[in-house]
N, C-alpha and C positions, 0 to 999 in steps of 0.2 A: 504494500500500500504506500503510495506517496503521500503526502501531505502540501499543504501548501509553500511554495516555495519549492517545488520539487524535491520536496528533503524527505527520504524515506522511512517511515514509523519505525525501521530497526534500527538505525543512528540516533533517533531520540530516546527510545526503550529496547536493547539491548533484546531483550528476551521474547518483546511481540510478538504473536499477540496472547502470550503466558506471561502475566505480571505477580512477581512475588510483593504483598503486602509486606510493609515494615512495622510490626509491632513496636519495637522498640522506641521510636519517636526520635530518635537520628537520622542523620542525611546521609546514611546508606542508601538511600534510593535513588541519591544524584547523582546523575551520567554523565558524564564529561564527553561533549560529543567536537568535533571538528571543527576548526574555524575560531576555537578560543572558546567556545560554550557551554551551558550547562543543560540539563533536562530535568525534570522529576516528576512524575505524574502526580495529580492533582486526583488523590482519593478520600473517599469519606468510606468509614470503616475499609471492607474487602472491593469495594466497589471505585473502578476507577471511571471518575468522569471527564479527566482531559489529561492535556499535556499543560506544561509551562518549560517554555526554552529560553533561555536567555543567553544573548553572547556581549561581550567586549571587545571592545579593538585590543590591541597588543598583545602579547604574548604572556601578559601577566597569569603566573599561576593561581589559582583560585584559594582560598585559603579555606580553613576547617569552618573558621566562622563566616565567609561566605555562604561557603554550600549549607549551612547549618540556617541562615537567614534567608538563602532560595527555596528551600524546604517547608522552614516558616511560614514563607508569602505563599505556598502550596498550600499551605494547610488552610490559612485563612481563606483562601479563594475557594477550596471546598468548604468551608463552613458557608461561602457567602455564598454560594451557590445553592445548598441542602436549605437554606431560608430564605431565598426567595423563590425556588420551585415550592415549598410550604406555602409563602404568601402566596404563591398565582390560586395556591391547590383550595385554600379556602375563599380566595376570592371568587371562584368558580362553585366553591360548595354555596356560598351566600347567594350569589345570582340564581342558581337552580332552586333554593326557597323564596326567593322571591318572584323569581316567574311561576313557580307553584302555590304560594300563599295569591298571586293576583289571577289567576288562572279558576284558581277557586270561586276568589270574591266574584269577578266578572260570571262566572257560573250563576252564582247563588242571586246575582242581581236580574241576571238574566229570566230564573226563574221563577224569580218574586213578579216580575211584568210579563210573564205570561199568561 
């Protein structure tokens, strides 16, 4: 599979499309991928919902607290992600009672003027 950018999903994640979850909570799961870059999938619990790729100019090595701080913004971006498919997921529960709480009324009016 390529990805955007022509950059093939096994230079981002190594092992695609088999991702080992990181229990641990370290940035074992960043890939040092080509070009000067980083990788880490962006999952919530076993469930991986994206990539996050980052690169820099230069040849600078990346440091532990780097990758530890790319991992970070991975995680948060699955958190932000797991809460706002929640906000869509109720804003759509609320709309469906409401088209059915007025589905109703308009019934019930209906049936009162017949």
């Amino acid at each position: 599979i390529e990805l955007a950018g022509f950059i093939p999903a096994t230079s981002l994640l190594p092992e695609y499309p088999f991702v080992k979850t990181n229990r641990e909570g370290g940035p074992s799961n960043v890939v040092e991928i080509e070009g000067g870059g980083l990788s880490v999938p962006i999952e919530y619990g076993s469930v991986v919902l994206g990539m996050l790729a980052v690169w820099r100019e230069g040849s600078k090595e990346w440091t532990e607290a780097e990758r530890a701080q790319v991992q970070a913004i991975a995680t948060s971006l699955a958190l932000a992600v797991v809460l706002d498919q929640k906000h869509q997921w109720q804003e759509a529960v609320q709309a469906e009672s409401l088209r059915k709480m007025l589905s109703e009324t308009l019934h019930q009016v209906l049936l009162a003027h017949a």
